[in-house]
N, C-alpha and C positions, 0 to 999 in steps of 0.2 A: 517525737512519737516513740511509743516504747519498742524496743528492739523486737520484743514475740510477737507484735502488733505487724509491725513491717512484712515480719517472716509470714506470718499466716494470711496477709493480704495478697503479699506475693505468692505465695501457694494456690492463693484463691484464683489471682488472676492467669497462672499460668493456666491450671486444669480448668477452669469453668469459663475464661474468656479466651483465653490464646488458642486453644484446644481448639472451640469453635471460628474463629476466625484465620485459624491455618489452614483447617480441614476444607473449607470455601476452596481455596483454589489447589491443596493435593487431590483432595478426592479421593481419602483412606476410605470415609462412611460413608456408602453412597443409601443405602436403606439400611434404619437404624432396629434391626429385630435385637441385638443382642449388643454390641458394641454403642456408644455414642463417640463421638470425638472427645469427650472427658473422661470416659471409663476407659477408652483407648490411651487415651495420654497417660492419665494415670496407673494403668495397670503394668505397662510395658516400662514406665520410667523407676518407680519405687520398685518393681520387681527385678532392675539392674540396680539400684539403690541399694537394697536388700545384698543381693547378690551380684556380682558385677559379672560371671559367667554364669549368669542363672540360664537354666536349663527350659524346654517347652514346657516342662512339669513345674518349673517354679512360676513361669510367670503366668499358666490357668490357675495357682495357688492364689496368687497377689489379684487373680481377677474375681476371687472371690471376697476377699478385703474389699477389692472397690465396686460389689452390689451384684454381680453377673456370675455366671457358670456358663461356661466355656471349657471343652476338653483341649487336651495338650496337641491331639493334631488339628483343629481347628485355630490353633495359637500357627503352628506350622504353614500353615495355607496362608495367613495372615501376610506373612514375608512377600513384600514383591515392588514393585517400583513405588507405588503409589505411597505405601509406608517409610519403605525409603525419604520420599520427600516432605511426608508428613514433619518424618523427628527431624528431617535436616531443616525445616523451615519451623520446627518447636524451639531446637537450638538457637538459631539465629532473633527468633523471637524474647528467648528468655534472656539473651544475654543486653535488652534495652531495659529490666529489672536491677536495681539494687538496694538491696538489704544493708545497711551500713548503721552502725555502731555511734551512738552519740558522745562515747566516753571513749578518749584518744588510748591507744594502748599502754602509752609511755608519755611521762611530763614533756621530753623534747621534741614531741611529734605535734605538742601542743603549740609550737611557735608558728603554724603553717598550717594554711586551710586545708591540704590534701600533701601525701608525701609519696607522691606516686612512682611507685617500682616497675620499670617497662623492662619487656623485655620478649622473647618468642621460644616455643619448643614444636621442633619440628615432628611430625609422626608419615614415616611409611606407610604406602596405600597399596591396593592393588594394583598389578599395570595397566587395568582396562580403563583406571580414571587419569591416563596421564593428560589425555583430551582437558580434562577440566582442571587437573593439580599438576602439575610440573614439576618434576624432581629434580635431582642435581645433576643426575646423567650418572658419569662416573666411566670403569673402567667397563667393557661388556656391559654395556645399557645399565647398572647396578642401579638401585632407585629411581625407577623414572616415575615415579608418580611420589606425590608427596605433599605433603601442606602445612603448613605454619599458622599456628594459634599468638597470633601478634597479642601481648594480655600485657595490660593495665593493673596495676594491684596497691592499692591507695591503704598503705600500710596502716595509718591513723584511725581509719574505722572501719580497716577487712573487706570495703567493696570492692568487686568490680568493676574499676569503673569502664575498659573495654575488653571481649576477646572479642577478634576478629578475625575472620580465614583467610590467608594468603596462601599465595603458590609456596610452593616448596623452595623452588630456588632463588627465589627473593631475596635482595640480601636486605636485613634490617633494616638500613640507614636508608633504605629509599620509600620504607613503608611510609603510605599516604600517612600514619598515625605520628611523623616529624614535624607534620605542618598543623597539626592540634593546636588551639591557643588556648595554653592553661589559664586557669585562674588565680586570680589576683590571689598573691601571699604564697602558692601552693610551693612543692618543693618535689623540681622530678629526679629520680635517681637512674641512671644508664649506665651500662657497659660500654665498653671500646665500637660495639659495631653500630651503636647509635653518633658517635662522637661526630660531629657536624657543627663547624664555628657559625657559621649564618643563623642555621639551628639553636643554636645556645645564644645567640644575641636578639634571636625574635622573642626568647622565654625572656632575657632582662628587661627589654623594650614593656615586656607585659604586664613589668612588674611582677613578676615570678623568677623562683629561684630554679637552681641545678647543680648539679652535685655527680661531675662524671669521670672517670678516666682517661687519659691523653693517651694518644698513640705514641710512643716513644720518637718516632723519628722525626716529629710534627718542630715546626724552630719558634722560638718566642722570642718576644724582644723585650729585657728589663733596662728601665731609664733611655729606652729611644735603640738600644744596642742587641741586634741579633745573637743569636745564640742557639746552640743545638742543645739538645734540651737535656739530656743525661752528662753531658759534658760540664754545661751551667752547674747539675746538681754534686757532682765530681769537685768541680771546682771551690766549693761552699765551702768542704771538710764539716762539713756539719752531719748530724745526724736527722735531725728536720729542718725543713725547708719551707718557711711562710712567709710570702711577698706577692708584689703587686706585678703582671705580667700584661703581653699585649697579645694575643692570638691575629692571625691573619696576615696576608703579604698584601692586595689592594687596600681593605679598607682593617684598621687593624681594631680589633675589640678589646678591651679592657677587664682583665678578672682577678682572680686568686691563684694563685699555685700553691697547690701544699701536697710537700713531699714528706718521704721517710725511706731511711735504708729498712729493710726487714731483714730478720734473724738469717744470719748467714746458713743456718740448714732448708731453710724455707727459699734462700735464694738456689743452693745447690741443685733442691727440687724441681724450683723451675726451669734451669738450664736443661736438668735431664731430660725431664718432656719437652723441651724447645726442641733439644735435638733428634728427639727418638720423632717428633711431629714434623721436620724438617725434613729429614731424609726420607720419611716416609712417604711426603707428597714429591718431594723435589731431588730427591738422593743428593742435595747437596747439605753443607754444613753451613747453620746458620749464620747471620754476620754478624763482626764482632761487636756492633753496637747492639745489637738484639742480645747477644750472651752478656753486654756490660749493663743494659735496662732491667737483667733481671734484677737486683739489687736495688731496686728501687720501687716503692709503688709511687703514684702520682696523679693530683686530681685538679682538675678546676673548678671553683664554683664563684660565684657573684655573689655570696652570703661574706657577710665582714666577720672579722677578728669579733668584734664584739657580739653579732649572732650568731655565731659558732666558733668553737675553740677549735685546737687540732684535735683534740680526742674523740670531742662531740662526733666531727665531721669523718672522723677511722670508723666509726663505728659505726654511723648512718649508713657508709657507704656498706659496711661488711653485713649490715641487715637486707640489703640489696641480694643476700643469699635466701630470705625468704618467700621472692617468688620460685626460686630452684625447688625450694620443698615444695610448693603448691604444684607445680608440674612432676615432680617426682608421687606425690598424693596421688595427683591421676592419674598417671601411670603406673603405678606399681600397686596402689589398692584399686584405682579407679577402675585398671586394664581399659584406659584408652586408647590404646594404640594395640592391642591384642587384637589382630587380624584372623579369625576364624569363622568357618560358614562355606555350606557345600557350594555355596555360589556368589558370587562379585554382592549381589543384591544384598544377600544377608549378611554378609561381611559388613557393607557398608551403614546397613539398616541400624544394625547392632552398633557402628560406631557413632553415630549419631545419637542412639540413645543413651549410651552410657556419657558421652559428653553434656546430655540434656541433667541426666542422673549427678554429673560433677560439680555441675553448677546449684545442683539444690544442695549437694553435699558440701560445698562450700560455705551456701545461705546459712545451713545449720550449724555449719563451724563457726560460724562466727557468731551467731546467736549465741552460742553457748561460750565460749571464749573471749569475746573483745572486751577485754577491761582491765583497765590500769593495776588491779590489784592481783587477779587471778593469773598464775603460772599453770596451765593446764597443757599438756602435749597433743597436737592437733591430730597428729596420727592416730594415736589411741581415741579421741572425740569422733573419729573416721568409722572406727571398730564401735562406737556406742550408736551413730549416729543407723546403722543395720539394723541396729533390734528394735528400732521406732517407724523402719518403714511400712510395713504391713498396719500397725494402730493410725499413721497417719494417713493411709488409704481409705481407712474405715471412718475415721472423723470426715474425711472428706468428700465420701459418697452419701454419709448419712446427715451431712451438717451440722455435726454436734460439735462442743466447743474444740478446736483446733489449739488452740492457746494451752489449755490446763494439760493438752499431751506434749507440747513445747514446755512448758513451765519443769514436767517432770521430767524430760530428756535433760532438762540442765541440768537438776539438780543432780542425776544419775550422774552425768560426764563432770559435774564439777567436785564429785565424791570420789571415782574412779579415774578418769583422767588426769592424775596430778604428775607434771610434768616429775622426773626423778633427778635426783638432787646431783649433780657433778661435785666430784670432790677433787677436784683441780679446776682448768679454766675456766670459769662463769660461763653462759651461753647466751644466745643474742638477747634477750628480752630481757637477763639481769644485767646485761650494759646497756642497753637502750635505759634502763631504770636508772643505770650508776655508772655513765662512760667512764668514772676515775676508777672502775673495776677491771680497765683495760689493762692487758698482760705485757704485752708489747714492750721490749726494753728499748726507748725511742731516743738512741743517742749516738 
């Protein structure tokens, strides 16, 4: 199905079916004089769309894009628990929706049904919801409310395929989303606080791949012979490092190890933050196996020499920094985590809706971006994606074609959005196109 097709069905179904099947049990619309549960969804979501601290004035503006007149303190009066659980059960709703992309971004993402980038960002709440979100605590109570957007991000065709809300002080590696059984061929990408051997041998078991970082201190065993695992790569005198390893001390599992020393000022770097982050939680000085791991990165996967090379697999992993930009998108244009509002309720009301708002913002992004040929900068598609929310209020409440204002948002962002051109390092999407563009002196 074509991509615009997708997006406008999922538009359809958010506002005109979720809308009414949420409102059932919050109970925003209880008599329907001026609001329905779809000019409601709609006016409040594209009017943070539009504007991510839109004002009581902008979002009676956007109520008029979607059919209705409503003054700005009648928008006011609106705020209250019952809205509150509207947009939090819209959110949770929209995020069983995906928009995804038929044409892979990049030839090598074409070896794998799904290339999925997990990972979590956490956002501070107020303290009155530590009851439902749990923070880390800290030093003087400091964040006690918090929550974690546990998010799935299937770099191959831009969907979501989870977010989901955790407690704040969760740690990753126990999120229920380790016991997921991917699918056949897929390819998941992790950080260190997913790293779980049991974990990574239910994904081979499944016939899926993985592609993650090792804890430094973790011991493997090559040809039957233990070994501490920076010591091992110490010992090689090599500058990469590709072989066959065993993870595990009961039952041992079988994978890849591929190492590499990085550029000695990139290692210096990381010492410096080891230590300024060391002393700061523990005032002590880290140890010295941790100060000798910086010099090294190190990854495991179950993908062979022959379906992936080292470069392929430096670079896969270093795309693993694209769900960072997707959380920093929502954060920094999204303002999801911008806690303001005279009261707990519309604090919360407001975050809910602009995460409702993120997710459409993403649909869009990808609409207009996923494709093997097109370098367009998602950020700036973010800044395009504003000036079509009000036209797309108005296709919506009038039922006119929704697609022909999709068709011209592309073509707007695929004119104006053109990522700009680096005149030193390539950036991730021109080595996903051409890993032998990697910089890396790997010796």
């Amino acid at each position: 199905m074509d991509i615009l097709i997708k997006a406008a069905n999922a538009l359809k179904s958010v506002f005109l079916v979720d809308a009414e099947t949420v409102n059932a049990e919050a109970k925003a619309v209880k008599r329907r004089r001026k609001f329905t549960p779809t000019t409601l969804a709609q006016t409040f979501i594209l009017a943070f769309l539009k504007k991510p601290n839109a004002s009581f004035e902008n979002i009676s503006t956007m109520a008029v894009a979607s059919g209705i007149e409503v003054s700005p303190q009648a928008i006011e009066q609106r705020f209250g628990p019952e809205l509150e659980q509207f947009f939090k059960l819209m959110f949770q709703s929209m995020t069983n929706h995906l928009v995804a992309s038929d044409h892979a971004l990049a030839p090598i993402l074409e070896r794998f049904s799904e290339v999925i980038l997990i990972d979590s960002s956490s956002i501070a709440l107020p303290d009155s919801q530590a009851e439902h979100y749990q923070g880390c605590g800290g030093s003087h109570d400091a964040c006690r409310s918090a929550l974690k957007l546990q998010t799935e991000f299937d770099l191959r065709s831009g969907a979501l395929r989870s977010v989901q809300v955790e407690q704040g002080r969760a740690p990753d590696g126990a999120s229920d989303r380790q016991q997921i059984v991917q699918t056949v061929g897929s390819l998941r990408i992790a950080d260190l606080g997913y790293f779980n051997v049991p974990v990574l041998k239910q994904i081979d078991q499944s016939k899926a791949y993985f592609l993650t970082r090792i804890q430094h201190h973790v011991k493997i065993f090559v040809d039957g012979v233990k070994h501490d695992l920076v010591a091992f790569l110490n010992a090689q005198e090599l500058g990469v490092v590709d072989c066959r390893i065993e993870l595990g001390v009961s039952e041992r599992f079988g994978c890849r190890l591929i190492a590499y020393r990085v550029p000695e000022e990139v290692a210096n770097r990381r010492r410096q933050k080891l230590i300024a982050t060391t002393q700061a939680k523990t005032r002590r000085q880290p140890s010295a196996a941790s100060l000798a791991a910086c010099d090294w990165e190190f990854m495991a996967t179950n993908l062979s020499v022959e379906q992936l090379s080292v470069n392929e697999a430096i670079v896969l992993y270093r795309a693993r920094w694209q769900i960072e930009l997707l959380f920093k998108r929502w954060k920094s244009q999204g303002l999801i985590a911008q806690m303001e509002g005279k009261t707990d309720v519309v604090v919360m009301t407001k975050f809910w809706i602009r995460l409702c708002a993120a997710l459409i913002q993403h649909w869009l992004s990808v609409v207009a971006a996923w494709s093997p040929t097109l370098q367009l900068s998602l950020a700036k598609v973010v800044e395009e994606i504003r000036e079509y929310a009000r036209e797309i209020a108005s296709k919506l409440s009038t039922g006119c074609n929704l697609i022909a204002t999709l068709e011209r948002f592309c073509q707007s962002a695929r004119v104006g959005c053109k990522l700009n051109r680096r005149k030193k390092k390539p950036g991730n999407l021109s080595l996903l196109r051409d890993p032998e563009c990697l910089d890396y002196v790997l010796s």
